[in-house]
Each structure stands twice: as C-alpha cells, then as structure tokens.
C-alpha positions as a printed NumPy array, in Angstrom:
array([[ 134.758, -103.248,  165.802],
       [ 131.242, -101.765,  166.607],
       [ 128.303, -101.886,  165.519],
       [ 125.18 ,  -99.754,  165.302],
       [ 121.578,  -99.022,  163.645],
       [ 120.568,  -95.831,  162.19 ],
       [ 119.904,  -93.084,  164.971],
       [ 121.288,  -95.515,  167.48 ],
       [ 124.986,  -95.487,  169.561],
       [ 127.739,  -97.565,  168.577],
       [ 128.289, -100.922,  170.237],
       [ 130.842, -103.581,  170.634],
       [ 129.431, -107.015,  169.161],
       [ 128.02 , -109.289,  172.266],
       [ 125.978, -106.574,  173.692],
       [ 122.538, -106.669,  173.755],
       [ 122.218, -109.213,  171.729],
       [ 124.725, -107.693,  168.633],
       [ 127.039, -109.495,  166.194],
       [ 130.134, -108.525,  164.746],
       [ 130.507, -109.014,  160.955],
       [ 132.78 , -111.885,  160.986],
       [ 134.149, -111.166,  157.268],
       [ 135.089, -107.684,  159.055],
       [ 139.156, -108.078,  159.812],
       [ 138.597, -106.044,  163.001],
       [ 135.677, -107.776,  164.263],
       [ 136.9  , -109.295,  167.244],
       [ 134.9  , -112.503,  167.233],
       [ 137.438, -113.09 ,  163.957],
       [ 140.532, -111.706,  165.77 ],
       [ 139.486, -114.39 ,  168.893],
       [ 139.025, -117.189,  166.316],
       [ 142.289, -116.093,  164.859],
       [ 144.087, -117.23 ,  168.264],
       [ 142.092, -120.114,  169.492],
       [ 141.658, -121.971,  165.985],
       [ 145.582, -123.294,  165.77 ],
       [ 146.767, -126.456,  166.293],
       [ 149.21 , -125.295,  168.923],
       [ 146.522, -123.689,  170.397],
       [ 143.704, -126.62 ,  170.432],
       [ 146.582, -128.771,  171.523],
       [ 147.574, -127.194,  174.362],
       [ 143.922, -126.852,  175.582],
       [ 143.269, -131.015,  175.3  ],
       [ 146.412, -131.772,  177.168],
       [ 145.476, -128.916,  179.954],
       [ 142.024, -130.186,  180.117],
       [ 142.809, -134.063,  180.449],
       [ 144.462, -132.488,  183.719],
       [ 142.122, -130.563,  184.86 ],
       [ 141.811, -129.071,  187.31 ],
       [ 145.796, -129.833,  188.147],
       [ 148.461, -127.564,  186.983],
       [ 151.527, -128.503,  184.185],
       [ 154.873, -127.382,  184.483],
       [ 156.086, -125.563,  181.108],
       [ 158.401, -128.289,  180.601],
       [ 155.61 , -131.783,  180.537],
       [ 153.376, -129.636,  178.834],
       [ 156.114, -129.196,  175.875],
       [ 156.99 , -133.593,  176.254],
       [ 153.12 , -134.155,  175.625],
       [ 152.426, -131.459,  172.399],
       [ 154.703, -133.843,  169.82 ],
       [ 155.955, -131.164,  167.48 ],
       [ 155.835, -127.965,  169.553],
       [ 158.905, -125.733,  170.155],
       [ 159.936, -124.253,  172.976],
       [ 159.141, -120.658,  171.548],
       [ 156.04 , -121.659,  169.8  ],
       [ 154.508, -123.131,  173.389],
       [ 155.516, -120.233,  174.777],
       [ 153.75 , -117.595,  172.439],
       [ 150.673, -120.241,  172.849],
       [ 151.06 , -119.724,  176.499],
       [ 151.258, -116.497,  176.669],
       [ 148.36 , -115.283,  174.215],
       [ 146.371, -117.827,  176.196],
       [ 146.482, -116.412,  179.521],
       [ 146.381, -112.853,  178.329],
       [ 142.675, -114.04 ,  176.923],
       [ 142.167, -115.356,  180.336],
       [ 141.478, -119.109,  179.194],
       [ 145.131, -120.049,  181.509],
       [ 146.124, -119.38 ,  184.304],
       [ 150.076, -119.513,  185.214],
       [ 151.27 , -119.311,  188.385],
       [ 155.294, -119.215,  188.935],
       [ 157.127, -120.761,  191.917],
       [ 159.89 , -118.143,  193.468],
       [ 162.813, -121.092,  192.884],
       [ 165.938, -120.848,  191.388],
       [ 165.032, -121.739,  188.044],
       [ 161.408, -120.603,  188.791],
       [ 158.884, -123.392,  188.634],
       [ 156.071, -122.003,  186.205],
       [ 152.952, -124.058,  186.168],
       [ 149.72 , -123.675,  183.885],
       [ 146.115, -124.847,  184.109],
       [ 142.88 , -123.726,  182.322],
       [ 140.386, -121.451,  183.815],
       [ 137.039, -122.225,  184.07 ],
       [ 136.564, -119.874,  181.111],
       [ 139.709, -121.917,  179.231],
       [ 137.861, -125.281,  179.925],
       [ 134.41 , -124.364,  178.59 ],
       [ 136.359, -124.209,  175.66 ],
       [ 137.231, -127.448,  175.482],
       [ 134.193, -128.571,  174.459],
       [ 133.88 , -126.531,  171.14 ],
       [ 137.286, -127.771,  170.554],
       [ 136.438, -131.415,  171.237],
       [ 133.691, -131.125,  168.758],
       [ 135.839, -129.761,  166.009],
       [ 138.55 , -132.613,  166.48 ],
       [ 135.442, -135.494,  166.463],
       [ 134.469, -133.582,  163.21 ],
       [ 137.617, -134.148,  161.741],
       [ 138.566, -137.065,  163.107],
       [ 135.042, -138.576,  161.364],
       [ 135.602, -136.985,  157.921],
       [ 139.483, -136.865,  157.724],
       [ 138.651, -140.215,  155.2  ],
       [ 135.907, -137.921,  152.947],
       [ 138.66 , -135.254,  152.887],
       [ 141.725, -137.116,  151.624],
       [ 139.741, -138.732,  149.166],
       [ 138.923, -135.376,  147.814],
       [ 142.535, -134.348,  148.345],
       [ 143.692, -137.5  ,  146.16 ],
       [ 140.768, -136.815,  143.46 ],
       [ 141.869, -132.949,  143.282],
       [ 145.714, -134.153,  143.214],
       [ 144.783, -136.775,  140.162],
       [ 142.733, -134.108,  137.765],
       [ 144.764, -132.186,  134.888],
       [ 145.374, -128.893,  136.471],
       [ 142.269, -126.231,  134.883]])
C-alpha cells in the first residue's frame, strides 16, 4: 500500500515518518500483523528466544510447542525466516540437520510479544468472566 498527500509522490508507509491505514487490507503493517499475531507464531518466538542466541533443531523445537504439527511448525518456520525474524541454517547430513534461531531483528520482537502474553496472562480472569456473563444472557 502507499500513501501520499495532494501534489506529493506516492510512498510506502514507514518512510519519512508515514503510516499505512491499518483498516486498509493491503497495508502491510496489517499483512505483517497478520503473520506475527498467531499463536504458532508467538510460540515459536518464546521458545527461540529462551535459547537465544543458540540454535534448535526442527525436531525439539516441535517437543517444546505442545499442540503444533509437523506442517503447521513448518509453515511458521518458513514465513518466519522469509520476514527475516529466523534464521535456519541446514547441516549437509544424511537426514540434513536443520537448525533455527532468531535474528536480532526476530528477538526485538520478543519483547512486544512478551508484553501481549503478560497482558493476557493478567486479564485472562476479567475475560472469562465476561465470557461466562455473555454465555448466561438470553440470546438478543
């Protein structure tokens, strides 16, 4: 998506100081938040980051997400390092040996992440008691 003012060129949210519309579908701040804001996703970045700066084979990464299949880790993987937030390096053996660990870019977002659990974690209470009130009303 781009951006511009009246008389002025066209540019990409994030430069000089621009911002995408975030109700926009092709703003890309959205399309980034669309990747980074699932579970598998925040997942995989705590368990990378409590290693940090050490790598994880494909295989201990999958034993410490509970949950997590083999293809879903994998599309997490992948989308991951093609945003540059992993880095994957792959041992020539016979099966390869494939090995992840966050970037620097991938651990900065850690914190943001971190955050966002602590916020749940704090209000998880305030939100199931809404749930339970919202269940236990007549439907209208």
């Amino acid at each position: 998506m781009t951006t511009s003012k009246p008389g002025g060129p066209a540019r990409r949210p994030g430069e000089r100081g621009e911002r995408g519309d975030l109700l926009d579908p092709r703003c890309p701040v959205r399309q980034l938040l669309d990747r980074i804001g699932t579970k598998w996703t925040s997942m995989t970045v705590k368990v990378l980051a409590e290693e940090a700066p050490d790598e994880l084979r494909f295989a201990e990464l999958r034993r410490r997400i509970p949950g997590i299949s083999q293809k879903m880790l994998s599309v997490t993987l992948q989308s991951l390092v093609r945003d540059g937030l992993v880095a994957r390096r792959v041992e020539p053996t016979v099966p390869p040996a494939v090995h992840y660990r966050l970037t620097e870019l991938g651990l900065s977002l850690e914190g943001p992440l971190s955050a966002l659990r602590t916020w749940a974690e704090t209000h998880m209470p305030e939100i199931d008691r809404s749930n339970q009130l919202a269940d236990e009303s007549p439907p209208g």
